[in-house]
N, CA, C and O atoms as CSV, one atom per row, in Angstrom:
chain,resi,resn,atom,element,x,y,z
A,1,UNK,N,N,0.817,-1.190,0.000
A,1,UNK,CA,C,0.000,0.000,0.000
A,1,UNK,C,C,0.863,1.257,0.000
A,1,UNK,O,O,0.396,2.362,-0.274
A,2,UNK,N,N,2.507,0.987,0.409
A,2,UNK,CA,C,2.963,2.335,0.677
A,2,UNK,C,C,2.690,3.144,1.909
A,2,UNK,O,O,2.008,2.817,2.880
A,3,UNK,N,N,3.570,4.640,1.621
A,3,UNK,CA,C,3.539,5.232,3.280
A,3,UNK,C,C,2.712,6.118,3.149
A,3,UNK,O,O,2.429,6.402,1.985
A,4,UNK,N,N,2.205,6.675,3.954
A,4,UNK,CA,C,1.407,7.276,4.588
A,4,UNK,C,C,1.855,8.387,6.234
A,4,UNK,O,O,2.764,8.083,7.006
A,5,UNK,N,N,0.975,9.583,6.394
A,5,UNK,CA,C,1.464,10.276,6.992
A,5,UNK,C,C,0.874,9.408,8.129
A,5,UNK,O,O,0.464,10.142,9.029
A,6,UNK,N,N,0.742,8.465,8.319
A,6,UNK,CA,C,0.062,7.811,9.268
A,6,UNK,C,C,1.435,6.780,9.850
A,6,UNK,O,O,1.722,6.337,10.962
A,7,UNK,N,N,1.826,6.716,9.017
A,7,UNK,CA,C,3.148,6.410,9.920
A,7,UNK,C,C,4.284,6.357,10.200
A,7,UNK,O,O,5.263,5.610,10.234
A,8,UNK,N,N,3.691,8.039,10.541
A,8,UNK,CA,C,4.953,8.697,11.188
A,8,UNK,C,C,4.259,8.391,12.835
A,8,UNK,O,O,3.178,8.122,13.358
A,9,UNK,N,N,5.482,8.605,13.147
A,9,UNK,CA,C,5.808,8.379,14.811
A,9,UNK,C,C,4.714,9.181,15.626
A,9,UNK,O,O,4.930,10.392,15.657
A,10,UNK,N,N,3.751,8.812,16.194
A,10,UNK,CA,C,2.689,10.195,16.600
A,10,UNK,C,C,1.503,10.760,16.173
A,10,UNK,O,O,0.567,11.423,16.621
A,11,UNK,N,N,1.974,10.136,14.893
A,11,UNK,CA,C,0.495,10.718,13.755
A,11,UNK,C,C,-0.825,10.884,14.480
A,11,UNK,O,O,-1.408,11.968,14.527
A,12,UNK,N,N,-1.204,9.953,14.952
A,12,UNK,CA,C,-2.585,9.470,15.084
A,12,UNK,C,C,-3.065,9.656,16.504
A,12,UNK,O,O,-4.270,9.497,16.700
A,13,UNK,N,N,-2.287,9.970,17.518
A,13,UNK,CA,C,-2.507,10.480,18.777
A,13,UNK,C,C,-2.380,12.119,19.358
A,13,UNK,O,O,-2.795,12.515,20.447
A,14,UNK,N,N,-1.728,12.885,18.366
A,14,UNK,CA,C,-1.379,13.853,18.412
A,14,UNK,C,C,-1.475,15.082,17.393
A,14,UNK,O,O,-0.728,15.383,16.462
A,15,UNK,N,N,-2.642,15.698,17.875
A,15,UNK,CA,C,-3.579,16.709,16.498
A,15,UNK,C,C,-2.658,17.536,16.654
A,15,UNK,O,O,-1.900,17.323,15.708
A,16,UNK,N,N,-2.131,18.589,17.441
A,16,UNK,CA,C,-0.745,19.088,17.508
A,16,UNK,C,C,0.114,18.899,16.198
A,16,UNK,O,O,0.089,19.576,15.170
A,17,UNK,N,N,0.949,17.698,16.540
A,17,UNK,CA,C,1.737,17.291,15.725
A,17,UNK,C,C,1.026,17.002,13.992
A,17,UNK,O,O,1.727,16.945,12.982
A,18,UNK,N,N,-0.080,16.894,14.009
A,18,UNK,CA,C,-0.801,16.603,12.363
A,18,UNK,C,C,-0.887,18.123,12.371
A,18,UNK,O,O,-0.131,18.342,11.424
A,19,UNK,N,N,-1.277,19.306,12.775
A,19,UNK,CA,C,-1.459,20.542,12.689
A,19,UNK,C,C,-0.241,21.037,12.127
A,19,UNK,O,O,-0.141,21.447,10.971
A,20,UNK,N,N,0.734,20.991,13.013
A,20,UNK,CA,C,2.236,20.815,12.427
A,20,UNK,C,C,2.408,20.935,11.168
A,20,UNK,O,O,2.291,21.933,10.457
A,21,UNK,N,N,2.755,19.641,10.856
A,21,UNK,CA,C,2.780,19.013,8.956
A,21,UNK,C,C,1.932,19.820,8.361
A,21,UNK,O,O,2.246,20.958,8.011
A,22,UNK,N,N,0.997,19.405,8.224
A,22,UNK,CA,C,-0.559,20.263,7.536
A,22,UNK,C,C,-0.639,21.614,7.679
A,22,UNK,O,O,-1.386,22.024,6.790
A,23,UNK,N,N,-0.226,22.548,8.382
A,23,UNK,CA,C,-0.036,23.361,8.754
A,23,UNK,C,C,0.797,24.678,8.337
A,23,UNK,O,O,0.684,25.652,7.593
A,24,UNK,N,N,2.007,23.935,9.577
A,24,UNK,CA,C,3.117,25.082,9.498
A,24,UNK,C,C,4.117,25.037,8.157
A,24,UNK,O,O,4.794,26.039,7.927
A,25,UNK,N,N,4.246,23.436,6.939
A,25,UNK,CA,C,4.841,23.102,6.204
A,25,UNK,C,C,3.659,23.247,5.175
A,25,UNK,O,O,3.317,22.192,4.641
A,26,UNK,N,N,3.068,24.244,4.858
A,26,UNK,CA,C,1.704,24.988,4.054
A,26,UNK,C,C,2.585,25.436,3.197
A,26,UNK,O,O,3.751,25.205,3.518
A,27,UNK,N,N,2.413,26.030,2.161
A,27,UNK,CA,C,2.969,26.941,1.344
A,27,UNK,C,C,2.921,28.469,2.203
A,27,UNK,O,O,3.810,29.237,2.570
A,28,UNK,N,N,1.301,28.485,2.328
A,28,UNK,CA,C,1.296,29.619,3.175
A,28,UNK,C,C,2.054,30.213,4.251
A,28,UNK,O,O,2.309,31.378,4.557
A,29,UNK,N,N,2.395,28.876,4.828
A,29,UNK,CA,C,2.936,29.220,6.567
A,29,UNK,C,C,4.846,29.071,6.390
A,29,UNK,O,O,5.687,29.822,6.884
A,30,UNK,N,N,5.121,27.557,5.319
A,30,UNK,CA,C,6.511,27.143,5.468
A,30,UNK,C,C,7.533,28.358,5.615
A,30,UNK,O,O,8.126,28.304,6.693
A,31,UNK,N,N,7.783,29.107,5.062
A,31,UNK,CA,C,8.252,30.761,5.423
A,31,UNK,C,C,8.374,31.144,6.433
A,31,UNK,O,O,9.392,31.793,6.675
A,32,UNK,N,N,7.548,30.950,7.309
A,32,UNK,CA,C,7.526,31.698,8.440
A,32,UNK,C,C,7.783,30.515,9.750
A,32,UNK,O,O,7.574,30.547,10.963
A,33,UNK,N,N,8.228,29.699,8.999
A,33,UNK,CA,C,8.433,28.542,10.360
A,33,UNK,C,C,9.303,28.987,11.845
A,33,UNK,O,O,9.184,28.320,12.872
A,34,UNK,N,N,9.933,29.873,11.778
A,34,UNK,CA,C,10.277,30.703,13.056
A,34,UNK,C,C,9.119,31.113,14.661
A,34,UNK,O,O,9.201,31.329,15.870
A,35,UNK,N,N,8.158,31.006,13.577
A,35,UNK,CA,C,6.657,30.978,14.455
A,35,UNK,C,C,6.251,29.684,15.154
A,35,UNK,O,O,5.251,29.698,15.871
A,36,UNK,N,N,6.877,28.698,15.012
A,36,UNK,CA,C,6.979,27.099,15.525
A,36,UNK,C,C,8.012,26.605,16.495
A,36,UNK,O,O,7.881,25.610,17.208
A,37,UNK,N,N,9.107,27.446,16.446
A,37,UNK,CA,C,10.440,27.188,16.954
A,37,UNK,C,C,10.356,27.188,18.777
A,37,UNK,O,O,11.016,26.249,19.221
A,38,UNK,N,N,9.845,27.839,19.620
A,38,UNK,CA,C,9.315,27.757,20.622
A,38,UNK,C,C,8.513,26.511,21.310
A,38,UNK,O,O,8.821,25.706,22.189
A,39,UNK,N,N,7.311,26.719,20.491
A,39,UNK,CA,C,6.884,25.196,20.718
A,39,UNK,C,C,7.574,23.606,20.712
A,39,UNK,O,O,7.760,22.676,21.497
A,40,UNK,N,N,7.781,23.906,19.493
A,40,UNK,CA,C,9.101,22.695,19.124
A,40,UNK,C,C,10.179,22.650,19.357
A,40,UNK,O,O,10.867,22.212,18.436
A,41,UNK,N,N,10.880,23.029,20.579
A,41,UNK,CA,C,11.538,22.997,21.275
A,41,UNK,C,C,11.654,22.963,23.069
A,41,UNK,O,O,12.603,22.890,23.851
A,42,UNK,N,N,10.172,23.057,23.223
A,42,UNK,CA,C,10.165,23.344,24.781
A,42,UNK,C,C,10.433,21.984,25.222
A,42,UNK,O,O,11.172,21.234,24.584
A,43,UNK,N,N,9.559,21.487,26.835
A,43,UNK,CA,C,9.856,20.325,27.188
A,43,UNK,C,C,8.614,19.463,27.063
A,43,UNK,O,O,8.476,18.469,27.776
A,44,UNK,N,N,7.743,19.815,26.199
A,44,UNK,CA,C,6.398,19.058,25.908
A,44,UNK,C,C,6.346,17.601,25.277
A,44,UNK,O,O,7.198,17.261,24.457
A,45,UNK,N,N,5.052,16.521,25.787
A,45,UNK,CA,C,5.000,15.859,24.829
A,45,UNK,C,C,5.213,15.748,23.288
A,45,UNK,O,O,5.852,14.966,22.584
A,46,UNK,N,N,3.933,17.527,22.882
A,46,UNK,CA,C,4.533,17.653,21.854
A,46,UNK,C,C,5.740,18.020,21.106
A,46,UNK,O,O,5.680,18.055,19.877
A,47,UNK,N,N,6.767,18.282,21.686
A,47,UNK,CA,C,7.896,19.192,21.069
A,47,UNK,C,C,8.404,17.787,21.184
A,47,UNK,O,O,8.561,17.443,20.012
A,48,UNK,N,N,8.776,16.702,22.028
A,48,UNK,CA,C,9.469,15.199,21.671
A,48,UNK,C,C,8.581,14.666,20.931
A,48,UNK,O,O,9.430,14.273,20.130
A,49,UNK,N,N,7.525,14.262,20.436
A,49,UNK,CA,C,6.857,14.309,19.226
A,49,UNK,C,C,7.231,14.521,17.906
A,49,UNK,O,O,7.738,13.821,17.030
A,50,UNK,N,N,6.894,15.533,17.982
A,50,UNK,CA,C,7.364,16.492,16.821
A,50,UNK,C,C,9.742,16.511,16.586
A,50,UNK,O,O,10.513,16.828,15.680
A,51,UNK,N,N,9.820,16.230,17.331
A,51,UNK,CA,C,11.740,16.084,17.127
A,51,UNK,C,C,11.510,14.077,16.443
A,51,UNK,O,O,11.721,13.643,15.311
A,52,UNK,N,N,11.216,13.622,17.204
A,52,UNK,CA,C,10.899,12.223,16.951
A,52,UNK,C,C,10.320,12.050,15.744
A,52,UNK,O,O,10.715,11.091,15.080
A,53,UNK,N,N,9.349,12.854,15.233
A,53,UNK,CA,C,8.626,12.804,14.368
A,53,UNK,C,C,9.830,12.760,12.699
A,53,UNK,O,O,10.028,12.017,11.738
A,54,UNK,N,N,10.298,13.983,13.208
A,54,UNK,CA,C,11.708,14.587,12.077
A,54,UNK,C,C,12.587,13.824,11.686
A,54,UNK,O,O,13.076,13.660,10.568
A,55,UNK,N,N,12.828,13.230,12.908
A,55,UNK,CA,C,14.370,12.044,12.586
A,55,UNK,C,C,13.850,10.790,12.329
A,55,UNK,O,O,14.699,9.923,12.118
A,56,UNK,N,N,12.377,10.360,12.276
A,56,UNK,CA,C,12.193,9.175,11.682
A,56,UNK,C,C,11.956,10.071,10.182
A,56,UNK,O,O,13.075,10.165,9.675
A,57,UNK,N,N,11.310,10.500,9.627
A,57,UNK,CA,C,11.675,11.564,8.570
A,57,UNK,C,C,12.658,11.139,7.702
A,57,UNK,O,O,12.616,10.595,6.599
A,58,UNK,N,N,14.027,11.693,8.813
A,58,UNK,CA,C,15.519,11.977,8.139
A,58,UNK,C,C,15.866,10.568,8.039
A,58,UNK,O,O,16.631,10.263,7.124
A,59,UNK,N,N,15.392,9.543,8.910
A,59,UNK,CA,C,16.348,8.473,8.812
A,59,UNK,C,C,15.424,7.551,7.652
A,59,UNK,O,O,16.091,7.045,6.749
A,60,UNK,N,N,14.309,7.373,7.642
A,60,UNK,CA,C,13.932,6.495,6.655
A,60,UNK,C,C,13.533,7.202,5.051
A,60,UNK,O,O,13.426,6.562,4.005
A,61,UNK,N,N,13.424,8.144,5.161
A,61,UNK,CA,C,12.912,8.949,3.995
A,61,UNK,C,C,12.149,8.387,3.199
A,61,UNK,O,O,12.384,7.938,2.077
A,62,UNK,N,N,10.775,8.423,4.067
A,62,UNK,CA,C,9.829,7.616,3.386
A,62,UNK,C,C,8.758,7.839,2.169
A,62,UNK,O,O,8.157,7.079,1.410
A,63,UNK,N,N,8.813,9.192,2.349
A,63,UNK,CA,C,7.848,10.077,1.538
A,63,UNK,C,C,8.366,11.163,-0.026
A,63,UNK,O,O,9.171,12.072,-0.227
A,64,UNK,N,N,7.492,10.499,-0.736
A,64,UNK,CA,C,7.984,10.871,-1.916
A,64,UNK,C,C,7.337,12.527,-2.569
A,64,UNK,O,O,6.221,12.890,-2.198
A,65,UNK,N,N,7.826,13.049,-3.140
A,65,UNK,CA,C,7.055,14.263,-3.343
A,65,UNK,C,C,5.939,14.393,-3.312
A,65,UNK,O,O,5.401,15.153,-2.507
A,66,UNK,N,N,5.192,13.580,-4.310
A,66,UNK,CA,C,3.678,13.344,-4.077
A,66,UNK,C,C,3.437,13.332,-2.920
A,66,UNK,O,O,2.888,14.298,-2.389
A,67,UNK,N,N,3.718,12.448,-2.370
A,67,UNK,CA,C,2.834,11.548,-0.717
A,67,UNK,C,C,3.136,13.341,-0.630
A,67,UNK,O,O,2.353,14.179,-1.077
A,68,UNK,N,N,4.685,13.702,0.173
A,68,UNK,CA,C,4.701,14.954,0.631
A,68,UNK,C,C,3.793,16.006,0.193
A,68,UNK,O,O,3.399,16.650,1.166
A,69,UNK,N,N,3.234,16.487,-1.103
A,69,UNK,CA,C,2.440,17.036,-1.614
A,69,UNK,C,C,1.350,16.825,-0.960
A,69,UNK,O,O,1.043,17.648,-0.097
A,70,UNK,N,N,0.372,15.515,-1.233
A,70,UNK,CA,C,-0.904,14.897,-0.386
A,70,UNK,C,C,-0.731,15.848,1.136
A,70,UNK,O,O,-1.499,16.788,1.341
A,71,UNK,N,N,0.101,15.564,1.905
A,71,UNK,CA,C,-0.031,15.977,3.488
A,71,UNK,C,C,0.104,17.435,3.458
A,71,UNK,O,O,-0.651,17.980,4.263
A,72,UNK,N,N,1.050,18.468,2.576
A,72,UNK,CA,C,1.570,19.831,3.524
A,72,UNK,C,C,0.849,20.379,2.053
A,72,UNK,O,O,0.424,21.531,2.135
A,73,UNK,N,N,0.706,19.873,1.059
A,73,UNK,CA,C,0.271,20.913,-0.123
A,73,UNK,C,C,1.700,21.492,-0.887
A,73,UNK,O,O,1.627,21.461,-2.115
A,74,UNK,N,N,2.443,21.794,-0.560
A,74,UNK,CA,C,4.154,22.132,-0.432
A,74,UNK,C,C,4.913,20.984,-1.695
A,74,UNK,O,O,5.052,19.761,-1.654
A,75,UNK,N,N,5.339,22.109,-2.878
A,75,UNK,CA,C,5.411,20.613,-3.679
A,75,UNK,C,C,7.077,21.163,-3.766
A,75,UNK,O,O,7.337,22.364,-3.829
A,76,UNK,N,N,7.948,20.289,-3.759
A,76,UNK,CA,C,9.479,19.928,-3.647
A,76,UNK,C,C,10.018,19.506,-5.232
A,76,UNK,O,O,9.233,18.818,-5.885
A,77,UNK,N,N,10.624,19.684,-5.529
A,77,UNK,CA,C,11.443,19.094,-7.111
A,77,UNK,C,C,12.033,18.087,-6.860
A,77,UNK,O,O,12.339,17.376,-7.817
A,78,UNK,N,N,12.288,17.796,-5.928
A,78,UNK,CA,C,12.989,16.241,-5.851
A,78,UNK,C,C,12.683,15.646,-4.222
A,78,UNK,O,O,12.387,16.319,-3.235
A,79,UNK,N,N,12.851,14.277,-4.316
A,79,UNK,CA,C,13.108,13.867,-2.470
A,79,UNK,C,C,14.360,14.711,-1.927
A,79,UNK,O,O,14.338,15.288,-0.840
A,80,UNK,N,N,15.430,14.718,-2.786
A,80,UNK,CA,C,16.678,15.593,-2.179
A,80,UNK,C,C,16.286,16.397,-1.504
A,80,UNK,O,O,16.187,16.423,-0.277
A,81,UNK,N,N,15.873,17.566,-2.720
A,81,UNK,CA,C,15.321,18.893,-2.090
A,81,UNK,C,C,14.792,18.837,-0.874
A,81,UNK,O,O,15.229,19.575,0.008
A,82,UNK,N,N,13.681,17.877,-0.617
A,82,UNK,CA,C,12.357,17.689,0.491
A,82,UNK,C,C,13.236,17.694,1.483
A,82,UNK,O,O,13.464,18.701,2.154
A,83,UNK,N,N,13.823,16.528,1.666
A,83,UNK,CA,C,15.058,15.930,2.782
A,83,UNK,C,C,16.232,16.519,3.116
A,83,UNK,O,O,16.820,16.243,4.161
A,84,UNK,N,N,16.813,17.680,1.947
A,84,UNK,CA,C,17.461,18.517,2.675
A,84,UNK,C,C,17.282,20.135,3.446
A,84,UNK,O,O,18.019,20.917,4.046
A,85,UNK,N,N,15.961,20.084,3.056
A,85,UNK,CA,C,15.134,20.478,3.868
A,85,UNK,C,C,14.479,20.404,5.178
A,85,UNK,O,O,14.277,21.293,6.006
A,86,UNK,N,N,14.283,19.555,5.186
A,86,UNK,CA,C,13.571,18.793,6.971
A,86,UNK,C,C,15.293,18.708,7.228
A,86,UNK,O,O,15.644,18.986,8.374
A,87,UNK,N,N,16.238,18.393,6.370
A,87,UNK,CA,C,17.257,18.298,7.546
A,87,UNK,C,C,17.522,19.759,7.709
A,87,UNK,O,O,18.237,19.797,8.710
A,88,UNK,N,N,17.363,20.879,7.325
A,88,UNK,CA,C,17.295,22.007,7.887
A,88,UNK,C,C,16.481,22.705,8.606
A,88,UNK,O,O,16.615,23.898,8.882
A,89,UNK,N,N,15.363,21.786,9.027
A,89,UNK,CA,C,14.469,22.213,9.538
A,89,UNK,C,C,14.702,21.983,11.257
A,89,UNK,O,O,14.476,22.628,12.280
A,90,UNK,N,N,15.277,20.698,10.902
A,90,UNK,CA,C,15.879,19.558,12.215
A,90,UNK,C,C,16.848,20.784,12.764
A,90,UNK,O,O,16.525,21.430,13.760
A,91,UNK,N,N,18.206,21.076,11.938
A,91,UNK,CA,C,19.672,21.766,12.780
A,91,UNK,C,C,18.394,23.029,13.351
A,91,UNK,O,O,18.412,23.324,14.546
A,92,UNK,N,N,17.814,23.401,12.837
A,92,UNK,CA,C,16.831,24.764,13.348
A,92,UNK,C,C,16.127,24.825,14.359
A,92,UNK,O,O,15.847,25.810,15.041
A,93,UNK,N,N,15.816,23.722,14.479
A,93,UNK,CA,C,14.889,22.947,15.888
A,93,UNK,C,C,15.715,22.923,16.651
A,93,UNK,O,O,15.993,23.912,17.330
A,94,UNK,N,N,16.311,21.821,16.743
A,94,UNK,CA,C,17.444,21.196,17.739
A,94,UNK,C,C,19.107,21.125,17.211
A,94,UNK,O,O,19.988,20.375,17.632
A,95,UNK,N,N,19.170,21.870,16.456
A,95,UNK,CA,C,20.807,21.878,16.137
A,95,UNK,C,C,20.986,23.596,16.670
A,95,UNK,O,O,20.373,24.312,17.462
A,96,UNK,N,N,22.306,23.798,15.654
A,96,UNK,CA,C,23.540,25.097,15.846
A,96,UNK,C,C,22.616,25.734,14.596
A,96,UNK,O,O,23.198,26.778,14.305
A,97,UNK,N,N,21.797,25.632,13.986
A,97,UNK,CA,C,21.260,26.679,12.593
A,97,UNK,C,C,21.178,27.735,13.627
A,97,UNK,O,O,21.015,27.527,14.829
A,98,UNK,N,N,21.334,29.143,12.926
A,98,UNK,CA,C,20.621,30.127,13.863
A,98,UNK,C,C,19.555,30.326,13.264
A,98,UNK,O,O,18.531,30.483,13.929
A,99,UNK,N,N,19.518,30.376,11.758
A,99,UNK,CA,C,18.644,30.704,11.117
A,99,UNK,C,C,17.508,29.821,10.334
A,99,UNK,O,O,17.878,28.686,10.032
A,100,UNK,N,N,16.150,30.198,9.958
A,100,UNK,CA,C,15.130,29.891,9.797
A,100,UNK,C,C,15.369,29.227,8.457
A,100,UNK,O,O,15.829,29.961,7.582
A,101,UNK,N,N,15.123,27.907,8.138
A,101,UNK,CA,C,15.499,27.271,6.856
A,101,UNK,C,C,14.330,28.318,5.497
A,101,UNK,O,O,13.752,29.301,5.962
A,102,UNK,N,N,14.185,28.104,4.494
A,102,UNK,CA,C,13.952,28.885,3.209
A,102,UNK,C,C,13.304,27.837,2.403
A,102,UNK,O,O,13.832,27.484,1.349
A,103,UNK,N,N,12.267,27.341,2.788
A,103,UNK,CA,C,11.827,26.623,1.414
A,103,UNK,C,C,11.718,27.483,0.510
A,103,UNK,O,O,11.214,28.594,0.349
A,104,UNK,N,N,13.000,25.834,-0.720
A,104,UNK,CA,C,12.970,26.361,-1.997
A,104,UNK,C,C,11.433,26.492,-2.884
A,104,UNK,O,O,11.415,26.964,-4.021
């Protein structure tokens, strides 16, 4: 059947974290993801959620533009692109980035 945003780590227990994706990775919103950085970083269920969520993400790279398309609307030119993206999204969260990644 293939992947699905359903399984990612959290999906399905945590409207938060689906708000997230759907959301803040909008065309509308991805820009301004600096507006997330607080949350997703405090000491919340959701903010380990949402970090957990990323690095299963980064480590399996399960989602192909499409699928990615289907969930955030946000369309990418390649998996590269997508994935080196969330990995800039990741150093921004929880790394040394200072700065707010740029979807291409």
């Amino acid at each position: 059947m293939g992947w699905t945003a359903r399984d990612i780590p959290g999906w399905r227990g945590d409207r938060s974290l689906r708000n997230f994706y759907q959301g803040a990775l909008h065309p509308e919103m991805i820009n301004d993801i600096a507006l997330y950085k607080a949350s997703a970083t405090g000491g919340t269920d959701y903010a380990r959620a949402l970090r957990a969520s990323l690095e299963y993400l980064l480590e399996h790279r399960p989602a192909s533009v499409g699928q990615w398309w289907s969930l955030t609307r946000y369309s990418f030119d390649s998996e590269e692109e997508l994935y080196r993206y969330l990995q800039d999204l990741h150093a921004y969260f929880y790394g040394d980035r200072a700065e707010e990644p740029i979807a291409p």
